[in-house]
C-alpha positions as CSV (number, residue, x, y, z in Angstrom):
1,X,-40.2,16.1,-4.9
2,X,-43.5,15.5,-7.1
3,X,-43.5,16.0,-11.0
4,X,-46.9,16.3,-12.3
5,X,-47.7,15.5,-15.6
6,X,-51.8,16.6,-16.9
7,X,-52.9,15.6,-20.5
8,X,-56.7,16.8,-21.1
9,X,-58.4,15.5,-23.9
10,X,-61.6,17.2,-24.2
11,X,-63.6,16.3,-20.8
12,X,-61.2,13.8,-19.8
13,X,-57.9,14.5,-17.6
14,X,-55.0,12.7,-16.7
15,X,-52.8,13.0,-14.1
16,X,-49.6,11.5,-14.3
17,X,-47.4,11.4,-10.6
18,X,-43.8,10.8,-10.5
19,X,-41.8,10.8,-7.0
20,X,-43.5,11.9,-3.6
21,X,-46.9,12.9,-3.0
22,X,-46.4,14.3,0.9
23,X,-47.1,17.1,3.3
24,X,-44.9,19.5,1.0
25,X,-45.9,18.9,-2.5
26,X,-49.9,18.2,-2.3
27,X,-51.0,21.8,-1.9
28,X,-48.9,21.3,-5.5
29,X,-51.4,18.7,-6.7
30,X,-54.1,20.2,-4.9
31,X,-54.2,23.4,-7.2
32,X,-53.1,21.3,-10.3
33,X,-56.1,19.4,-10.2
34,X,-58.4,22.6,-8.9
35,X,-57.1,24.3,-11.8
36,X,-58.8,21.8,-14.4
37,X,-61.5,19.9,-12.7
38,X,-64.1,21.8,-13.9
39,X,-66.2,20.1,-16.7
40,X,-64.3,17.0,-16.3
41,X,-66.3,13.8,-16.6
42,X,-62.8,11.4,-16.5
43,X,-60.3,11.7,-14.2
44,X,-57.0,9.1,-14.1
45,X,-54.1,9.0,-11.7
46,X,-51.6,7.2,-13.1
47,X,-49.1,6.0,-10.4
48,X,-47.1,4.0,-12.2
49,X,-43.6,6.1,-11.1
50,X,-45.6,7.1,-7.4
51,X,-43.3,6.0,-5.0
52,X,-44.8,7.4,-1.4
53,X,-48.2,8.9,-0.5
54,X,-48.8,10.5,2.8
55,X,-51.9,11.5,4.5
56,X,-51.8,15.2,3.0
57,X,-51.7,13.3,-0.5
58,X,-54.6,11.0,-0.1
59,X,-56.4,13.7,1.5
60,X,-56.0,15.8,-2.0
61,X,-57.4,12.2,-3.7
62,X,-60.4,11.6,-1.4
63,X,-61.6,15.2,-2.2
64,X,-60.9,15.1,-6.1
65,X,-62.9,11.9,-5.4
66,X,-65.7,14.1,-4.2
67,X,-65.8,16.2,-6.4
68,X,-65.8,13.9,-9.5
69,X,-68.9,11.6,-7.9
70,X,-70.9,14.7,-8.4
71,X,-69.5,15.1,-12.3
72,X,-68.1,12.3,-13.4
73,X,-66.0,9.4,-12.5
74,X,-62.1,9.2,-11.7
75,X,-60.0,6.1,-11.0
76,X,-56.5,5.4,-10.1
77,X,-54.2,3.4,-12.3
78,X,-51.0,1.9,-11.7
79,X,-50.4,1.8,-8.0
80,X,-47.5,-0.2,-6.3
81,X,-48.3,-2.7,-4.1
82,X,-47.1,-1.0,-1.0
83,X,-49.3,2.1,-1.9
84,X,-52.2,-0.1,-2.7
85,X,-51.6,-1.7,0.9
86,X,-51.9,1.9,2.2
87,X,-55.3,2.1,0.4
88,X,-56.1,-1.2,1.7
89,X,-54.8,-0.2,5.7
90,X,-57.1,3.4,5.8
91,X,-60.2,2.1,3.6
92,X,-59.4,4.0,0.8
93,X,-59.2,1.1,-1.7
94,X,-63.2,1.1,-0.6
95,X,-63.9,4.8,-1.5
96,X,-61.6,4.9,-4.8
97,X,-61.6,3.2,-7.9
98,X,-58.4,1.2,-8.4
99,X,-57.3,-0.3,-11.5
């Protein structure tokens, strides 16, 4: 199970991520952040309550990553260790910008 919390704030967007971000609930995320990407220049993950993320999920990351090198900038905030080690183990924590 994924909650998803968004807060915009003019051309900024935060994404707030409680629970699971797997095969099942990405296409969730997927269209949560498709829904409100456009015009954004700022876009935050917070996973501060993220407690798994599967290939499905970091695929919906590395494309909102995309996306925002073309309009803006996004960075991920809050990450556990053992989903940092996962950035760390498929090279995302190269591509993304964790804080």
């Amino acid at each position: 199970m994924l909650k998803i919390n968004k807060t915009k704030n003019n051309d900024e967007l935060e994404i707030v991520l409680e629970g699971r971000l797997d095969t099942t609930t990405s296409p969730d995320l997927e269209k949560e952040v498709k829904d409100d990407i456009d015009g954004i220049k700022s876009l935050a993950f917070d996973f501060t309550d993220l407690e798994y993320i599967s290939s499905a999920g970091l695929r919906v990351l590395l494309s909102s990553q995309k996306i925002m090198n073309k309009q803006g900038n996004m960075v991920i905030r809050n990450a556990s260790d053992e989903i940092k080690e996962i950035f760390d183990v498929t090279g995302f924590s190269d591509i993304l910008t964790i804080e």
